[in-house]
BALODREN-633934 format. One line per 8 residues: number of its first residue (from 1); for each residue x, y, z of N, C-alpha, C. Coordinates in Angstrom, 2 decimals. Layout:
BEGIN
NUM) X Y Z X Y Z X Y Z; ...
//
This chain:
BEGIN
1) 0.85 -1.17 0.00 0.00 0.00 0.00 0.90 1.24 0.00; 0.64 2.14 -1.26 1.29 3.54 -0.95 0.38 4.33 -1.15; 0.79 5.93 -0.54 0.17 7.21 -0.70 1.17 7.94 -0.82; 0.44 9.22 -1.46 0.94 10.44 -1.79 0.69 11.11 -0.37; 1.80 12.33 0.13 1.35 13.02 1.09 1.68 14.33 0.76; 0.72 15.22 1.76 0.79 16.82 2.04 0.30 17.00 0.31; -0.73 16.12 0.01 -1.45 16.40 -1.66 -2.15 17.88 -1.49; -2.52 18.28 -2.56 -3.49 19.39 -2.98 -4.51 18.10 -3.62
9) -5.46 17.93 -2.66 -6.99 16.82 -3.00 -7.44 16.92 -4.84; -7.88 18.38 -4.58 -8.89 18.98 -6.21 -7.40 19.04 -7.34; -6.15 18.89 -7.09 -4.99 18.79 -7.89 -4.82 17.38 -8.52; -4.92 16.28 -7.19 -4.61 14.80 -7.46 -6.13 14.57 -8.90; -7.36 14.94 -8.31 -8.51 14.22 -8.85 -8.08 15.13 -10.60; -7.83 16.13 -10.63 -7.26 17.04 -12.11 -6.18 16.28 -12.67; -5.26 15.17 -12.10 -4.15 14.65 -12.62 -4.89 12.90 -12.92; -5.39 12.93 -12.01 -6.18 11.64 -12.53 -7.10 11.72 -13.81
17) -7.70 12.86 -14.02 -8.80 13.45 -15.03 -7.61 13.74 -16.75; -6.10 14.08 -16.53 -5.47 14.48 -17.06 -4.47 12.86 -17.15; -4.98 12.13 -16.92 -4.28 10.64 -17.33 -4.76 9.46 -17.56; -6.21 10.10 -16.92 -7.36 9.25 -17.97 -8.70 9.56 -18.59; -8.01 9.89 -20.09 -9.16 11.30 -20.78 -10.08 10.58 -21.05; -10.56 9.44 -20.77 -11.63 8.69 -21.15 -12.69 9.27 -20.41; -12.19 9.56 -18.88 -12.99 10.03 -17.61 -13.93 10.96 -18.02; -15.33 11.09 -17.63 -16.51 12.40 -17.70 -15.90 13.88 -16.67
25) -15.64 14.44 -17.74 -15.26 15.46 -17.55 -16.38 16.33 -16.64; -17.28 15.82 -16.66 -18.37 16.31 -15.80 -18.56 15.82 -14.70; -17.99 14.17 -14.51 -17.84 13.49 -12.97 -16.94 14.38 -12.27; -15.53 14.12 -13.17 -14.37 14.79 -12.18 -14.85 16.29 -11.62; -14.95 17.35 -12.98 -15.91 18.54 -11.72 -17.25 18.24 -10.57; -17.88 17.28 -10.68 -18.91 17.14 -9.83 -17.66 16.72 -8.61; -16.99 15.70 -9.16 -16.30 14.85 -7.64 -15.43 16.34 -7.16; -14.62 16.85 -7.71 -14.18 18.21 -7.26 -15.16 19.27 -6.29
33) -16.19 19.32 -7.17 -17.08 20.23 -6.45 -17.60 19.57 -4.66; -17.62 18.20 -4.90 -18.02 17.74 -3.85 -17.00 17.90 -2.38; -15.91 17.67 -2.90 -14.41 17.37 -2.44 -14.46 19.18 -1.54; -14.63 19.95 -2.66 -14.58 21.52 -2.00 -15.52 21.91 -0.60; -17.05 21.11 -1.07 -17.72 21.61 -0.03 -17.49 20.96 0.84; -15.95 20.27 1.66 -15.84 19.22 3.25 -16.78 18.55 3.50; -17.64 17.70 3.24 -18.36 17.03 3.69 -17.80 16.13 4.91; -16.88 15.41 4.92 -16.29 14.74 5.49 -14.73 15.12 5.42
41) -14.01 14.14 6.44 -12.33 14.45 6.14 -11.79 13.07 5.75; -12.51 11.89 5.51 -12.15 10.78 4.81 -13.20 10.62 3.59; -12.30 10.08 2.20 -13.22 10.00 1.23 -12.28 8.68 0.30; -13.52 7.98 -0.40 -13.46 7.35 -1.09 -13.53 7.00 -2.56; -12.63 7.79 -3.62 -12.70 7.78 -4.72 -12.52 6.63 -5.65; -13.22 6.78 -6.58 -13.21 5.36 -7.68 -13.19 6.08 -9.03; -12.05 5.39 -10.09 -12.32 5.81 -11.64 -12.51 4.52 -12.42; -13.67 4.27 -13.34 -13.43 2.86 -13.42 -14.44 2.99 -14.88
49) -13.60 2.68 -15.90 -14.25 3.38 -17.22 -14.35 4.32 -17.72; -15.42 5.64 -18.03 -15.23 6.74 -18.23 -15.92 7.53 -17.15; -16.61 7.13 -16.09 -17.20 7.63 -14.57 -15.98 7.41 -13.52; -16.40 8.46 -12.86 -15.72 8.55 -11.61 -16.60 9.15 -10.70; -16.13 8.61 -9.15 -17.27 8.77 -8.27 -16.14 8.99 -6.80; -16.79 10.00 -6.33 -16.30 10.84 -5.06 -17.31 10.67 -4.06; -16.95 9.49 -2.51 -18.02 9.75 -1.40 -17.70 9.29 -0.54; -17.71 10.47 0.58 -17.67 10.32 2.47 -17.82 8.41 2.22
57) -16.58 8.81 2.95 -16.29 6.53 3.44 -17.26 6.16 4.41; -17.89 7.00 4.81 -19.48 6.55 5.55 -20.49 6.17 4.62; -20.51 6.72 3.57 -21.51 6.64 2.47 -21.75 5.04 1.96; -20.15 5.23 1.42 -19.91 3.46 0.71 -20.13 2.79 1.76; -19.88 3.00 2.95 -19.95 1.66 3.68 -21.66 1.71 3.87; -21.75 2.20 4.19 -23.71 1.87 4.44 -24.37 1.16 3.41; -24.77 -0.23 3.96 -25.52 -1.03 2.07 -26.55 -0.44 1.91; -26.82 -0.81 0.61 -28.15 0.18 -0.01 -27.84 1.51 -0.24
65) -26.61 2.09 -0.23 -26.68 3.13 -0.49 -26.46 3.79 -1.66; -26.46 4.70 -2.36 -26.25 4.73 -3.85 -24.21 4.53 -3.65; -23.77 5.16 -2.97 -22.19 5.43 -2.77 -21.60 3.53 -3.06; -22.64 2.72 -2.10 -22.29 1.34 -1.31 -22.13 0.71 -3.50; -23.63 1.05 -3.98 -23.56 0.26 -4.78 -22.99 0.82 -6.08; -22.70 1.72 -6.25 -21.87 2.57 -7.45 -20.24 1.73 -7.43; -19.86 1.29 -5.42 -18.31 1.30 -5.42 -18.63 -0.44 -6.08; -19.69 -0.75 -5.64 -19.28 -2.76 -5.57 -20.57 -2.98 -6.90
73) -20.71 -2.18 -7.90 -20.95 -2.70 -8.78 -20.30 -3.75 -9.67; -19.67 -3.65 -9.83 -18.04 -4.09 -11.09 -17.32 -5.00 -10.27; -17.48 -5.46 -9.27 -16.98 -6.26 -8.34 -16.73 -7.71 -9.04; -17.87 -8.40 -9.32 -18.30 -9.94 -10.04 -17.51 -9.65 -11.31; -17.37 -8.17 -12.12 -16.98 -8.49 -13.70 -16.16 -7.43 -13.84; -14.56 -7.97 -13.28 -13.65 -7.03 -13.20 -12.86 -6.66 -15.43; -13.94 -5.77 -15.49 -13.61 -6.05 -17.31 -13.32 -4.99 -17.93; -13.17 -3.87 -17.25 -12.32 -2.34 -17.07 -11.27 -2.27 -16.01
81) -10.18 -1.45 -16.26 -9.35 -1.11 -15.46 -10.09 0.07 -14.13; -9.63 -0.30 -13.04 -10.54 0.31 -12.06 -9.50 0.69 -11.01; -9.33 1.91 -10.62 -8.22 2.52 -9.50 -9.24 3.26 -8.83; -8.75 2.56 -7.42 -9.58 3.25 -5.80 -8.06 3.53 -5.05; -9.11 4.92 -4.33 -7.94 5.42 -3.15 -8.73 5.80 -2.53; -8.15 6.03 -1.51 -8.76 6.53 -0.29 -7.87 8.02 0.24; -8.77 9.08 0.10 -8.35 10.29 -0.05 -8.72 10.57 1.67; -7.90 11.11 2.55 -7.89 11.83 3.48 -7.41 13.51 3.76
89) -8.97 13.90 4.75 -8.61 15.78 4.38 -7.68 16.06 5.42; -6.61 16.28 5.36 -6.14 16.68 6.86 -6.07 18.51 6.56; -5.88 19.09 6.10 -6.25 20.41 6.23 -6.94 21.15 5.14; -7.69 21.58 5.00 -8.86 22.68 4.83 -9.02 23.79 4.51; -7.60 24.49 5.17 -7.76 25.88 5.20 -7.61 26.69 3.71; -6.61 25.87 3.26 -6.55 26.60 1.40 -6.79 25.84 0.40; -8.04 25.09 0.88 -8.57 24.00 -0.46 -8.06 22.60 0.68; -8.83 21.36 0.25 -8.66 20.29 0.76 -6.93 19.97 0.34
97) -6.52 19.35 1.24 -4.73 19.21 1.56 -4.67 17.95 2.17; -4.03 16.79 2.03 -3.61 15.51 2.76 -3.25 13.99 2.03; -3.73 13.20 2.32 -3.09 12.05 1.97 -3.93 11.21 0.82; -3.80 10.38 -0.13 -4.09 9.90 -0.55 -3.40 8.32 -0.91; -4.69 7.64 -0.64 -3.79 5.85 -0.55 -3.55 5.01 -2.15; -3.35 4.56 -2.64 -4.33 3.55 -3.40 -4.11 2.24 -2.66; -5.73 1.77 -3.11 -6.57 0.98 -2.70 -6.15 -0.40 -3.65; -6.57 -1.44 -3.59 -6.83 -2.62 -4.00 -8.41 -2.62 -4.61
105) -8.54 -2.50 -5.17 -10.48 -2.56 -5.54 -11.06 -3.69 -4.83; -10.58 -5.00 -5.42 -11.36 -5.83 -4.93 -11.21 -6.31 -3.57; -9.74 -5.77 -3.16 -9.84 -6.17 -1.59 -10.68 -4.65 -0.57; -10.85 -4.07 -1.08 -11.56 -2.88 -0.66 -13.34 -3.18 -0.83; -13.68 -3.90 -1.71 -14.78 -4.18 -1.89 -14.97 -5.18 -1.33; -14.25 -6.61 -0.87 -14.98 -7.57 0.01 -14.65 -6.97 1.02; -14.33 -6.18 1.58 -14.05 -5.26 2.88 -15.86 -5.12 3.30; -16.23 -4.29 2.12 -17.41 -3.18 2.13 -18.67 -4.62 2.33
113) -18.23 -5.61 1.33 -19.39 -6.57 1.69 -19.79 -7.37 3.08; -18.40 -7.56 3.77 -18.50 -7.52 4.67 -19.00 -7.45 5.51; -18.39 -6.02 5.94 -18.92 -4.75 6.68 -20.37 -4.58 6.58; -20.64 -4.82 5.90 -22.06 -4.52 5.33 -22.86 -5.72 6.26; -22.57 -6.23 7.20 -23.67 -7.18 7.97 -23.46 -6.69 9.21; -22.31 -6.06 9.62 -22.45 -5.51 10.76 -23.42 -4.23 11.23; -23.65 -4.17 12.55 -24.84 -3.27 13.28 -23.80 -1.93 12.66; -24.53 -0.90 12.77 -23.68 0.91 12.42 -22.75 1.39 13.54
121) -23.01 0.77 14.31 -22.07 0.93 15.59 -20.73 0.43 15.38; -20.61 -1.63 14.73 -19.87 -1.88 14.65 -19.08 -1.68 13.23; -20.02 -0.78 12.42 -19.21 -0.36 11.40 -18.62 0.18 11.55; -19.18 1.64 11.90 -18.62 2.84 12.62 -17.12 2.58 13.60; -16.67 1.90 14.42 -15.68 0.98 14.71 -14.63 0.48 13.91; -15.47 -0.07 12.88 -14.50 -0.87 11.51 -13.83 0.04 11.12; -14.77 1.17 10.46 -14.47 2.19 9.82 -12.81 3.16 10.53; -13.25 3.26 11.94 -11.66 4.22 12.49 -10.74 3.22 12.41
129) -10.86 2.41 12.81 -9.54 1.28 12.55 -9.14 1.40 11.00; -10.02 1.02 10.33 -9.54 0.98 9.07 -8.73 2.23 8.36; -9.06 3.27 8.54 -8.85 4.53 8.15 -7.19 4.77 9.28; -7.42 3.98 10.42 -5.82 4.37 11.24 -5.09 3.08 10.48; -5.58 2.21 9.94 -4.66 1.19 9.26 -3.74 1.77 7.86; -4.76 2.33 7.05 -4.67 2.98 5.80 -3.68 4.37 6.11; -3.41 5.27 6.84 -3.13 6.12 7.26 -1.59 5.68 8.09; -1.90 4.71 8.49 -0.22 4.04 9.40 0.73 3.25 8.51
137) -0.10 2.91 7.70 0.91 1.40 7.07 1.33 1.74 5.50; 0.26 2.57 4.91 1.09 3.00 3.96 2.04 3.92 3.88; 2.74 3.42 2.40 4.30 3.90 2.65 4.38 5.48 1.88; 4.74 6.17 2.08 4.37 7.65 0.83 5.74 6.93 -0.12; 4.99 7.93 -1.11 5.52 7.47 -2.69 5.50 9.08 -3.47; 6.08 8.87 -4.59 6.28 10.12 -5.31 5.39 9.89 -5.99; 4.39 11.19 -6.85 3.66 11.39 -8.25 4.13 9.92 -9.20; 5.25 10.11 -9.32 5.77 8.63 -10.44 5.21 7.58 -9.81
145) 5.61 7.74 -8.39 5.60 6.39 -8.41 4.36 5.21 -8.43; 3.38 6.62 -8.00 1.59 6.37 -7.62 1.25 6.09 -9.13; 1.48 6.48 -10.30 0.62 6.62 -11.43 1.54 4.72 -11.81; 2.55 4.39 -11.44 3.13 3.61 -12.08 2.62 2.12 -11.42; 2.02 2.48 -9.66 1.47 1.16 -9.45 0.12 1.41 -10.01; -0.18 2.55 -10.26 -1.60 2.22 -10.66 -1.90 1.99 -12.44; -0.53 1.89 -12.84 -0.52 1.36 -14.07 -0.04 1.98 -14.84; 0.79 2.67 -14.75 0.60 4.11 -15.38 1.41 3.88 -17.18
153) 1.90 2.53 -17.33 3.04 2.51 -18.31 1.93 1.87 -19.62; 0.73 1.18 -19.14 -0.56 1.21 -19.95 -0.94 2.35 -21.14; -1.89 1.82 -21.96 -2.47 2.74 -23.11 -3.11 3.08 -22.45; -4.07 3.41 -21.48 -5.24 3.75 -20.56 -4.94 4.98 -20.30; -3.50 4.80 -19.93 -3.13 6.22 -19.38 -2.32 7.46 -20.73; -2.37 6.97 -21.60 -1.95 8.20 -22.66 -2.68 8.75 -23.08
//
């Protein structure tokens, strides 16, 4: 597991948008726009085809939720290239600022299925652990080095 640190948030999701032009240019500003108004200070981004989807890691984890089933659609028919991270806000003050992980998709998604039988209490639980796991254990990495586990030497990305 690596992350980028001390990111500019609405910079990373513009470099992701700028390395995979397939992406809806109208997701990435919606996920931007979302990203601006703080909703939360942990978030869960997905690009997976030409959509991309930005939502509070409370969201996805709750089943039934539109967030829950947007992330674990594509789960059963892995038949696009699909990069998840897990974006954390640690400061605020001049635009969202902090860490960003990448994720495993599918080990991030039997996570969520999971999770998904436990009471909200014991999610809610899952959830800080998980987020101090993600936050402790990954290793920071450079711009190169993030685009290169996430594939970056691919046609996907030109």
């Amino acid at each position: 597991m690596i992350k980028l640190i001390k990111q500019d948030l609405e910079s990373f999701l513009c470099l992701i948008g700028d390395r995979r032009p397939a992406l809806s240019r109208g997701d990435l500003l919606r996920d931007r726009k979302r990203l601006a108004l703080r909703e939360a200070a942990d978030y869960l981004f997905l690009a997976r085809g030409d959509r991309s989807y930005l939502f509070p890691l409370e969201e996805v984890y709750t089943p039934d939720s539109r967030a829950y089933l947007c992330w674990t659609a594509d789960a059963p028919l892995p038949r696009v290239p699909v990069d998840a991270f897990y974006l954390h806000v640690a400061d605020a003050s001049h635009g969202p600022r902090g860490s960003v992980t990448l994720l495993d998709y599918g080990t991030s998604t039997a996570d969520m299925e999971r999770a998904a039988c436990l009471t909200p209490e014991e999610r809610a639980a899952h959830l800080r652990q998980l987020t101090r796991h993600w936050q402790d254990h990954a290793g920071p990495c450079s711009t190169v080095e993030m685009i290169a586990a996430m594939g970056g030497g691919g046609s996907e990305w030109m």
